[in-house]
N, C-alpha and C positions, 0 to 999 in steps of 0.2 A: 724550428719552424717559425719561430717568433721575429728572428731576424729576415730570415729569409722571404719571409712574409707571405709564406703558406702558397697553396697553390689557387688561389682566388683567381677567377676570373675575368675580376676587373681588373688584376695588375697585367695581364698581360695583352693588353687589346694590341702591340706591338711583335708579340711572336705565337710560331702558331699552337692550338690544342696540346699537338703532342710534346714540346717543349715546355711547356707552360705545367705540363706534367711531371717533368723532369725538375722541376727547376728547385725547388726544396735543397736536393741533392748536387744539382750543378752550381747553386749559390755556393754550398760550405766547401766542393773542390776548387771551384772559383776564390774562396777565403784561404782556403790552405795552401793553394799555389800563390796568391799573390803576396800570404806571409812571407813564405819560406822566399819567393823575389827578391820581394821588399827589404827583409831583412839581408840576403848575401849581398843587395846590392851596397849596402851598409857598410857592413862588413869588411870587402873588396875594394870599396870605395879607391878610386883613381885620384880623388880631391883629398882621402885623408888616409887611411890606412895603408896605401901602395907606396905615398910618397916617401912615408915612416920607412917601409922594406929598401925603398930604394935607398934612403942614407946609413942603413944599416949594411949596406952591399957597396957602399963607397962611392956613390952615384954624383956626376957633377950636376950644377944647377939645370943645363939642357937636356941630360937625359929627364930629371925630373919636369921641366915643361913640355914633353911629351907627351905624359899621362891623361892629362884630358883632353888633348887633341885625337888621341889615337882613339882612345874609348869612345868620345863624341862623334867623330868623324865616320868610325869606322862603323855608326849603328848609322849613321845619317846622311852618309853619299848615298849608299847601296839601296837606299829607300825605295824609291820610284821603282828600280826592280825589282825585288823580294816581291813590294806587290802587287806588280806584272804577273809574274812569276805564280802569288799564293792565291791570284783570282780562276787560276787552273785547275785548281784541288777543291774539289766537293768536300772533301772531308780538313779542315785547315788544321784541327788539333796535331794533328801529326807533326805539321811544320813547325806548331808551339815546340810541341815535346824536342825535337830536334834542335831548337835553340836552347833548350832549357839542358838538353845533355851533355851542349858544344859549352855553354859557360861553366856548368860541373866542372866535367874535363879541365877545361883551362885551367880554373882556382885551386882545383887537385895539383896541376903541373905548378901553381905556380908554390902551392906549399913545399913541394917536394924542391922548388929554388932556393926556399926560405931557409929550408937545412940544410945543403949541401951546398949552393951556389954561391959566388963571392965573384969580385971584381964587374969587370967588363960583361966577359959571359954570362954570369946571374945576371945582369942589367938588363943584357940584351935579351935575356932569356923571358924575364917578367916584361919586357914590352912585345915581344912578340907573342906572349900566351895572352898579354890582355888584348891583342888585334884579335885574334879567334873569338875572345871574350865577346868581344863588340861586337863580332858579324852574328855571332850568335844571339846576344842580344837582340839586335835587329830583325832576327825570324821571328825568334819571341814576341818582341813587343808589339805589332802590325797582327801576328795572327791572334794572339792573345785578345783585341782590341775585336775583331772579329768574328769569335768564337764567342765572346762576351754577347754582342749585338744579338747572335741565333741563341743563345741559349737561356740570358738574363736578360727582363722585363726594362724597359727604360726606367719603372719607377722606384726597380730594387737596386739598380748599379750605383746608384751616390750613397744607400747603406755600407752598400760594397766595399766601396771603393775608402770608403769614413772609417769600416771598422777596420780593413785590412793595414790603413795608414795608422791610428793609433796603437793597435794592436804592436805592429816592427816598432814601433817607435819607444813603448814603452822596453821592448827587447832590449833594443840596442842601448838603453840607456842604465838596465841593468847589467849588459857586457859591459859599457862605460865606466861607472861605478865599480866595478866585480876585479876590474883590470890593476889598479892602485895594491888592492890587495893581496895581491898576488906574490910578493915580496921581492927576492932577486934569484926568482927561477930565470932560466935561461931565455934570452927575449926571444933569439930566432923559433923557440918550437910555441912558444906561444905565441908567435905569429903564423907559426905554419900551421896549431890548433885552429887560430882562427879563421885559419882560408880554408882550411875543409870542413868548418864550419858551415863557409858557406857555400863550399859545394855541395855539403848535403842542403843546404836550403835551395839550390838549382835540383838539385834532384828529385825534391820533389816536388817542385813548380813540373819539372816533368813528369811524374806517375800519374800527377794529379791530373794532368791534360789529356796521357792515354788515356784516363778512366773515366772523359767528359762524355756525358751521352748528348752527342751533336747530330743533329741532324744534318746529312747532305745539301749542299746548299747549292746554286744554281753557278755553270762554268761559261757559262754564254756571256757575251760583251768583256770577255775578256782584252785589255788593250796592250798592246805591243808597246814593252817600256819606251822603245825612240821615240814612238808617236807620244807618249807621254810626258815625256822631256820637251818634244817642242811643242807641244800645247802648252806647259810652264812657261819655258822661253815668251815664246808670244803673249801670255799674261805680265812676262817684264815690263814689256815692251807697251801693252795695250796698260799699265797702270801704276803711275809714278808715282803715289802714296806708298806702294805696295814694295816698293824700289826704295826709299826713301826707309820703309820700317827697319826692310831686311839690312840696310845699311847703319843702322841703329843698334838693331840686332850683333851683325856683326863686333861694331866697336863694346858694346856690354858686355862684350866676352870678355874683358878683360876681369869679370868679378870671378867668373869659372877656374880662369887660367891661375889666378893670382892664391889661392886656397892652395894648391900644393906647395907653395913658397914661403907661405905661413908655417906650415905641418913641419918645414925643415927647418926655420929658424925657431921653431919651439923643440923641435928633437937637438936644436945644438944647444940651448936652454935648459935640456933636462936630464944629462947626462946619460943619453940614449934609455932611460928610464921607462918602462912600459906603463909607468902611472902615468907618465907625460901623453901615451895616446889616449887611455882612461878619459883624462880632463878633454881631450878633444873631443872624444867622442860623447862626451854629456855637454860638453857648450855647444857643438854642433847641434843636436836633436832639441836643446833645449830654446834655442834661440832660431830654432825652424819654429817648434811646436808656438812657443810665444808668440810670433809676429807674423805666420799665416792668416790667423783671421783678422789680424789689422789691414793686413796687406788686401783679402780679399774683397774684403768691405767699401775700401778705398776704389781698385780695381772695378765695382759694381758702378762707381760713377764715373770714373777718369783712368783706363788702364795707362793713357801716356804716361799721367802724373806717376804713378806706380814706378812706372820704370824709371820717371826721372829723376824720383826721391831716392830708389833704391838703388841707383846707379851710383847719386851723389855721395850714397853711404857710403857702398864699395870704393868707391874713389876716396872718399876723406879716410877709412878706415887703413886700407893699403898705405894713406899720405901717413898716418900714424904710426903705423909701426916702420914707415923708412926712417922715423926721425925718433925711432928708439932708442941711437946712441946718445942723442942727446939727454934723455932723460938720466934720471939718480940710479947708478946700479942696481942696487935693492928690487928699483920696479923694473927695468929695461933686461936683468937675466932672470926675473920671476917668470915661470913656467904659466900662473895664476894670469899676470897679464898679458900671455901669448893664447890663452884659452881663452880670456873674455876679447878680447879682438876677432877669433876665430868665430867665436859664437856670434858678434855682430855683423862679420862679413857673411858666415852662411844666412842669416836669417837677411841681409842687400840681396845676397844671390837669389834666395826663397820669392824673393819680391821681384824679381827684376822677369825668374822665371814666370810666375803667377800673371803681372803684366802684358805679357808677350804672349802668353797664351790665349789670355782673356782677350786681347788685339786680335788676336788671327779666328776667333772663335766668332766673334762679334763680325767678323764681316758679314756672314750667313751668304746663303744664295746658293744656288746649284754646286756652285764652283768652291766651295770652303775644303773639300776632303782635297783640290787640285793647290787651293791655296799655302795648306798645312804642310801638303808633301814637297812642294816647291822650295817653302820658304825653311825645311827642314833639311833639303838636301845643301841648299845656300849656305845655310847654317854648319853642316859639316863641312864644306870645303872652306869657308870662311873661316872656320878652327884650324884646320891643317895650317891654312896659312900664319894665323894670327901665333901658331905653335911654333912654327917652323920660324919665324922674327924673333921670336920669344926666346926662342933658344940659342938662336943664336945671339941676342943680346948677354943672355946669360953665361956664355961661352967665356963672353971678353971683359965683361963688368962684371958679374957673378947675379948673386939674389937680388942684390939689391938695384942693380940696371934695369934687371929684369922687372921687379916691382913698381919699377919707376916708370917704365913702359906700361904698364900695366894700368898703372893710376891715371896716365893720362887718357890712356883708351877708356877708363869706365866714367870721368867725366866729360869727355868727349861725348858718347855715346848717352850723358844724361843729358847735354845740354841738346841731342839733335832729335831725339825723343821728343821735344819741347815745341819743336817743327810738326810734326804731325798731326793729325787729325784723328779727334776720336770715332773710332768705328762705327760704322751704325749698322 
């Protein structure tokens, strides 16, 4: 009751009596679903645990810069319609649970790759269950957002949202830890524990959603996705700041992309060792959890600067580890210094997202929920693309072309950041 903050009266001047009654009960499904999320998206992770499977399956550098095009893309085209589509449903939990059963599923399929699959068709196998990942993702996360709005008060959602994010975090950072220990059990079934892992943590972001007492919500002013595709369009067109961001956006992709090509030159670093994902997975969380509220604080005054520091990171960090051979053996095949680069490239990325959000948040106006879904669907096709270069630079140069492409796209994208104007 204490978190949730009771059913008080005055917290909910934004939803109505009979929710507001609910809401004790709809907060801790709301905490339990967005553990069990939070944590399999961890877990699953396309930027660091997938990459691992794919070089255990024999994967070249293009299949691996897939991974976060596909995942990305594939929650972030389809936006505009999913919701078209979930402003038709009085009741939206349904739509949660049904993304929340499709990403289960997937992480199930893709454990059962983990054992049995090898070459080409494992490969193809785990990028095609993480496309279903993502679309399902994408139901998820738009009703999820939704269902939140009618059920939770606007003044209890950043408890929410604060406890459910330390809560996975301290998780994943005792699977991180837990992982080292583990000695020389067999890696593929303790990869394949750990993706039904997290399909039980999708599974129950889904019970949890059947079991939301949501009120029926209103199906009228529903808009027909085309027409809301070219009403975006026409905001390109009517606002060249906004054009300008997304083109910033676009090239900062290069911090996203470039995280799974770190994951493979520390898996060729660690003698495909499962303590070698361990350390990823604690410099990862660890160097998010640090440098969020640096990030956010900054963000509160200058979201450009945000992205153009954390851009600059990404860029200088990737420039580091291409000029890994040059360093003294000792440090350039240390697994240790493939973790602390990773931990600083996620905590660029941590920044670069925080930035960008903070950017699109801060426009306000009627038009921000039209701005967010615009500049989100940009964003997914912009990774397709930026994937689809990527891989195939990787084809013909390996990791290392690939990173180098890479590097220039995220100081590119820091120095055009720099162009822009802060939101108001």
């Amino acid at each position: 009751m204490l978190l949730a903050g009771g059913d008080d009266v005055r917290l909910c001047k934004d939803i109505p009596d009979s929710a507001c009654r609910e809401q004790p009960g709809n907060f801790f499904r709301h905490l339990l679903a967005a553990l069990g999320n939070k944590l399999a998206d961890e877990i699953a992770s396309a930027r660091l645990v997938l990459p691992w499977l794919l070089a255990q399956l024999g994967a070249g550098g293009a299949a691996v810069g897939w991974l976060v095009p596909i995942r990305e893309a594939g929650t972030l085209v389809p936006q505009l319609l999913v919701a078209a589509w979930l402003r038709r449903l009085a009741l939206r939990k349904y739509a949660w649970a049904f993304g929340g059963l499709t990403q289960a599923l997937a992480a199930a399929g893709m454990a059962v790759v983990a054992l049995a699959g090898d070459g080409p068709v494992g490969v193809a196998s785990v990028l095609g269950l993480l496309l279903l990942l993502a679309l399902g993702r994408g139901f998820s996360s738009i009703a999820t957002k939704d269902v939140m709005g009618k059920t939770i008060a606007k003044s209890r959602r950043g408890t929410l949202m604060g406890w459910s994010d330390s809560v996975a975090s301290v998780l994943a950072l005792v699977i991180g830890l837990t992982l080292p220990l583990l000695g020389e059990r067999p890696e593929r079934g303790l990869l394949a524990a750990l993706l039904l892992l997290a399909a039980g943590g999708w599974l129950l972001n889904a019970l949890c959603a059947l079991t939301m007492r949501e009120e029926p919500g209103a199906t009228e002013g529903a808009v027909n996705a085309g027409a809301a595709l070219l009403e975006g369009l026409q905001l390109l067109r009517a606002d060249p700041a906004f054009v300008r961001f997304n083109l910033s956006r676009g090239l900062l992709l290069g911090s996203a992309l470039s995280l799974p090509y770190l994951v493979v030159l520390a898996h060729e670093h660690s003698d495909a060792d499962l303590a070698g994902l361990g350390v990823l997975i604690v410099a990862s969380n660890l160097g998010v959890f640090l440098s969020s509220p640096f990030w956010g604080r900054w963000a509160d005054r200058s979201s450009r600067h945000v992205m153009a520091a954390a851009g600059a990171l990404a860029g200088l960090t990737t420039a580091v580890a291409l000029a890994s051979d040059a360093l003294p053996a000792t440090l350039a095949g240390s697994l240790w210094y493939y973790g602390a680069l990773y931990g600083v490239l996620a905590a660029a990325h941590a920044g670069i997202q925080l930035g960008r959000k903070t950017w699109v948040v801060d426009l306000g106006g009627p038009k921000r929920a039209l701005y967010v879904a615009m500049s989100n669907t940009l964003a997914g096709v912009l990774m397709l693309a930026a994937g689809a270069l990527t891989g195939l630079v990787a084809r013909f140069w390996g990791h290392h072309g690939a990173l180098l492409l890479l590097t220039a796209m995220a100081l590119a994208g820091a120095v055009s950041t720099l162009w822009l104007k802060d939101a108001e």
